[in-house]
Backbone as CSV, one residue per row, in Angstrom:
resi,resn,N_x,N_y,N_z,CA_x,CA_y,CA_z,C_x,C_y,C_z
1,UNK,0.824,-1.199,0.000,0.000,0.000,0.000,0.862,1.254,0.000
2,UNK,1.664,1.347,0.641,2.555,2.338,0.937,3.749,2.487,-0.400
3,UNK,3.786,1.426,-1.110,4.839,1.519,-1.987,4.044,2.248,-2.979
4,UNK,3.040,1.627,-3.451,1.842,2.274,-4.299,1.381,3.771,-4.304
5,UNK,1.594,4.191,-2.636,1.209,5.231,-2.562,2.477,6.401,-2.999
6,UNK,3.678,5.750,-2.782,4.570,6.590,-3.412,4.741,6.406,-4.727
7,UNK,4.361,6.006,-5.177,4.861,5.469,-6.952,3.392,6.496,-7.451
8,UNK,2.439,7.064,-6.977,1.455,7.975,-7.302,1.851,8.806,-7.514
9,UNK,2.503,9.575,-6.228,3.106,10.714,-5.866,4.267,11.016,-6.559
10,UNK,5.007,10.069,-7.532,6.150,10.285,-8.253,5.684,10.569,-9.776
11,UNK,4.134,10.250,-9.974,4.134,10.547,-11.149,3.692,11.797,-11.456
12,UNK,4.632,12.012,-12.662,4.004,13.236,-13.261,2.406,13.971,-13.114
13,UNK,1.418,13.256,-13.908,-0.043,13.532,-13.194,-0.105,13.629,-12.127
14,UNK,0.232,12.870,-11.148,-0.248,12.935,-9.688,0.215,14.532,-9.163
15,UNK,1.632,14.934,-9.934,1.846,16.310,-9.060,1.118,17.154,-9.619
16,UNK,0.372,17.082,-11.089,-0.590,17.974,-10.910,-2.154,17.958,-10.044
17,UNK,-1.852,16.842,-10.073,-3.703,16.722,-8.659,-3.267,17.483,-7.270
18,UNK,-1.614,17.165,-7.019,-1.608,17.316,-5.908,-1.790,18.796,-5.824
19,UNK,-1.144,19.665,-6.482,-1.015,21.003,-6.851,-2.584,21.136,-7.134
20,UNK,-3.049,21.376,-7.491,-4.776,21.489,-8.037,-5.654,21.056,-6.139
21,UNK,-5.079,20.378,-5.713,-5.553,20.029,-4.173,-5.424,21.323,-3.502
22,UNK,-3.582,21.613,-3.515,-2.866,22.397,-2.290,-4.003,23.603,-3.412
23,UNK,-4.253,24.078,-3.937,-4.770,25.198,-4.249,-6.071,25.483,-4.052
24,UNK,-6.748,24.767,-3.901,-8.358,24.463,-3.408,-8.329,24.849,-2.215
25,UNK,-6.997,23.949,-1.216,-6.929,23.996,0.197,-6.912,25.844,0.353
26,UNK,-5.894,25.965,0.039,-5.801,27.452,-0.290,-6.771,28.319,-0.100
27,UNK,-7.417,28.287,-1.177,-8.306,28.904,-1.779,-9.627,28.925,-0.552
28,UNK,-10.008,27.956,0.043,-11.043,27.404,1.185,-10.037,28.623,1.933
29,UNK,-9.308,28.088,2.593,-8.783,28.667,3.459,-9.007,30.909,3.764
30,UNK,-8.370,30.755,2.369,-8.958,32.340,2.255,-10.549,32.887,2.116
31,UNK,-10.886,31.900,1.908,-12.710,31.990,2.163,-13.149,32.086,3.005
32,UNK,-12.666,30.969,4.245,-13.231,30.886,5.755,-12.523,32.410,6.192
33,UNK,-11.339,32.515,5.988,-10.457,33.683,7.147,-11.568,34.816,6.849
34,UNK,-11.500,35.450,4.919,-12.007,36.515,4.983,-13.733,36.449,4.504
35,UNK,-14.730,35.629,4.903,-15.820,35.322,4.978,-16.775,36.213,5.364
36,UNK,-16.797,37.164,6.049,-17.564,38.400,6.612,-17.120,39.560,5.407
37,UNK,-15.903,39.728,4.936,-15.140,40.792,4.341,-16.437,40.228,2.532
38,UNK,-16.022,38.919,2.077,-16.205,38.645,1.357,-18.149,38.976,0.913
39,UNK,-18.417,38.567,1.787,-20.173,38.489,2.346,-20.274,40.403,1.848
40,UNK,-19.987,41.244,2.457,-19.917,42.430,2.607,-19.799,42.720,1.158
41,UNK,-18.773,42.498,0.624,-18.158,42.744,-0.599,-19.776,42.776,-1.896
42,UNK,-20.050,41.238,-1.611,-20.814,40.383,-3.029,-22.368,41.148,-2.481
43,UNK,-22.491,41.838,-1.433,-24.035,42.607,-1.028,-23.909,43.668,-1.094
44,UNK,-22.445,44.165,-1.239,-22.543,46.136,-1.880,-22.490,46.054,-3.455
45,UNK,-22.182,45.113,-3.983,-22.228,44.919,-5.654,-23.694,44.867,-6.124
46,UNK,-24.208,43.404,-5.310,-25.512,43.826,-5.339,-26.404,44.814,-5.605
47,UNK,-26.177,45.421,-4.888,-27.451,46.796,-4.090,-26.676,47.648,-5.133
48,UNK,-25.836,47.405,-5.664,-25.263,48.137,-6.553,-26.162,48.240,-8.074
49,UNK,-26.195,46.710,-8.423,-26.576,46.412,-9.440,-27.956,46.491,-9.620
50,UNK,-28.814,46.463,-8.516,-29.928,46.775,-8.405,-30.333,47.967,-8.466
51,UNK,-29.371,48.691,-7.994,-30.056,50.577,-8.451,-29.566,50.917,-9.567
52,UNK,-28.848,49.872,-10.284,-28.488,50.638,-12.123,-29.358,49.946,-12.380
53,UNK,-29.689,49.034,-12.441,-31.471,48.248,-12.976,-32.541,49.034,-12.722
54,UNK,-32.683,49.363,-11.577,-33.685,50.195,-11.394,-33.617,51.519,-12.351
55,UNK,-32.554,52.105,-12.263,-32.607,53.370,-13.454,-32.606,53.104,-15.114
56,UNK,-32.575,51.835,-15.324,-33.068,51.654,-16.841,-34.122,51.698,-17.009
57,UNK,-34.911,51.189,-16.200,-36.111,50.695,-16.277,-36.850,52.003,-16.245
């Protein structure tokens, strides 16, 4: 099992999953930390986009 599991990890493909992983992890990571910041962010765009809608109309 263990030999297998390194002979994954040596292949070419595998370092791109692994890389494509560590970047997800990443990526989560900066989601949870800035999660309030982010929230804030995507509801002033909003309210944004809703009062240029409203003035076409």
């Amino acid at each position: 099992m263990m030999r297998e599991w390194k002979e994954f990890l040596k292949e070419e493909e595998a370092n791109g999953v692994v890389e494509v992983i560590l970047i997800l992890v990443v990526l989560i990571g900066v989601v949870v930390i800035f999660r309030k910041q982010l929230q804030a962010l995507v509801q002033d765009l909003m309210q944004s986009v809703e009062k240029k809608a409203k003035a076409v109309e």
